[in-house]
C-alpha positions, 0 to 999 in steps of 0.5 A: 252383523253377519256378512254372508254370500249366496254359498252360505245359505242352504237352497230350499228346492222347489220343484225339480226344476227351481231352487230358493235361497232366502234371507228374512229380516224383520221387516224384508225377505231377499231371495235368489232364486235358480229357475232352470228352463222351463219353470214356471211360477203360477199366477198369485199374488201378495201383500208385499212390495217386490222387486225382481231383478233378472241376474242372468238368463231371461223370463217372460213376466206378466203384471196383471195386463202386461207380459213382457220379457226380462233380461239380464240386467233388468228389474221390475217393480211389482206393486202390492196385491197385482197378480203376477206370475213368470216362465223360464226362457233358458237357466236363469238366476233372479233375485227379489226383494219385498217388503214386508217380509214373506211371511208365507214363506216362513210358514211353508204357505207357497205351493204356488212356488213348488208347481213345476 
């Protein structure tokens, strides 16, 4: 067993303004994201159960039908296959959680991340 901090794991950047830090294990990923004001995560969706828990700053959120503002604090369940996407509303650092693990990450399949 390895006890890490964010500090030990190299940030993927995205786009110039979002960075990812992920760790993948065999049946979950956990990530921190850095979104910097402004950024922007496309709609998309995945197989996989999320979790995203807002660690400081704010982002408008859509799921599905629903847009709604997540704050600091905050966490919300996004259910497998809904479409979701979020905005940046000032610097912002979000940590999420799914289960099964994000393969498409793994294989470099996340262009929908790396749109400014």
């Amino acid at each position: 067993m390895q006890i890490l901090t964010w500090n030990d794991i190299k940030e993927d950047v995205m786009n110039p303004l979002a960075g990812r830090k992920a760790l993948h294990a065999e049946n979950m990923t956990i990530a921190r994201f850095r979104f910097d004001k402004g950024n922007k995560v496309a709609m998309h969706h995945h197989i996989n159960d999320q979790v995203t828990m807002v660690e400081s700053g704010a982002v408008r959120m859509t799921c599905g039908d629903e847009t709604f503002i997540l704050k600091a604090g905050q966490f919300v369940h996004v259910p497998p296959n809904v479409p979701h996407g979020n905005e940046a509303l000032e610097d912002t650092i979000i940590i999420e959680i799914f289960s099964p693990r994000r393969e498409d990450w793994i294989t470099g399949d996340d262009s929908y991340l790396r749109q400014k």
